[in-house]
C-alpha positions as CSV (number, residue, x, y, z in Angstrom):
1,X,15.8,3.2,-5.6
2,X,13.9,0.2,-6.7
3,X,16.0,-2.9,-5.6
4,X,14.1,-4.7,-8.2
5,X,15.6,-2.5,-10.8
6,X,18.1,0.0,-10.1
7,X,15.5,2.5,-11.2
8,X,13.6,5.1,-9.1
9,X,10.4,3.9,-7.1
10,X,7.3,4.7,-9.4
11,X,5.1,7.4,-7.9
12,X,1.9,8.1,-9.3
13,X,-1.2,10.7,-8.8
14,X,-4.4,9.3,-8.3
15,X,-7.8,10.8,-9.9
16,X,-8.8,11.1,-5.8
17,X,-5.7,12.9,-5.0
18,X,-3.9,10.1,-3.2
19,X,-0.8,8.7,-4.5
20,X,0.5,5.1,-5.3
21,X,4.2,3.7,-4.4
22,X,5.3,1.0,-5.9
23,X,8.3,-1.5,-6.9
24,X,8.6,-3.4,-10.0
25,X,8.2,-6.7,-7.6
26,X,9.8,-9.9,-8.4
27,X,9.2,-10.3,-12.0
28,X,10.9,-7.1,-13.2
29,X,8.1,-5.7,-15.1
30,X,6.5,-2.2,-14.1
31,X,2.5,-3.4,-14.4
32,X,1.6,0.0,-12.9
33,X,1.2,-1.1,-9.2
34,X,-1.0,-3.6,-9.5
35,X,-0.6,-5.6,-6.4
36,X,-2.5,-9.1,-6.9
37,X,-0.8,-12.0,-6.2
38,X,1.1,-13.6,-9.3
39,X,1.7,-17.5,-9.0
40,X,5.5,-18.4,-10.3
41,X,6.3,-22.0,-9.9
42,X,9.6,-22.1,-8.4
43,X,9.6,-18.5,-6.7
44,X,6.3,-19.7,-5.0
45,X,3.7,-16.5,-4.3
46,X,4.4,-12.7,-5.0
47,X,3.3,-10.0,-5.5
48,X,3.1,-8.7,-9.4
49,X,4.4,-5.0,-8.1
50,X,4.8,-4.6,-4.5
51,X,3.1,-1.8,-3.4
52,X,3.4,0.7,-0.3
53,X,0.2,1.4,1.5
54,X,-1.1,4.9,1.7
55,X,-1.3,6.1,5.0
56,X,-4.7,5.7,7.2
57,X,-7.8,8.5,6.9
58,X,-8.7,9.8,10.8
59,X,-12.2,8.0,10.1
60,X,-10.1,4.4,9.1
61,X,-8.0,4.8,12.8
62,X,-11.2,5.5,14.2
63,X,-12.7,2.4,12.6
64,X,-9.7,0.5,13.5
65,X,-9.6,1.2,17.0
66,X,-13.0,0.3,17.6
67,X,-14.5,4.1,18.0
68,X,-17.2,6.0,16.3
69,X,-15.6,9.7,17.1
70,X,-18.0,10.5,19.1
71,X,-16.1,9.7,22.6
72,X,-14.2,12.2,24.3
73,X,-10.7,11.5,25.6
74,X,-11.4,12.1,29.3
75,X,-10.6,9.8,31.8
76,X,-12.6,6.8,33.3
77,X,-14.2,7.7,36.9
């Protein structure tokens, strides 16, 4: 449940098959998770939906960890 709301979490398809998770945020107000920063005086910063990252590609953890894939796992000598 969105705490935001008392409504389920929004779950949507995207046109490249990945999906989007996503709260109302702060203000209440489902913007269909867009996730730039929203100034509110007395609140300070949020976000204007909060949004759940997707999870990583193999290629993006490969990036990440500093490798191009083409290593092999075997030990050091």
């Amino acid at each position: 449940m969105d705490l935001m709301d008392g409504k389920p979490l929004r779950y949507r398809l995207r046109p490249d098959d990945d999906f989007l998770l996503y709260s109302v945020g702060e203000d209440g107000v489902d913007n269909g998770g867009d996730a730039s920063p929203l100034a509110n005086g007395e609140l300070g910063i949020f976000l204007v939906d909060d949004v759940w990252p997707r999870a990583a590609t193999a290629a993006e953890i490969e990036k990440y960890e500093g490798r191009s894939g083409n290593e092999t796992n075997a030990p050091a000598k």
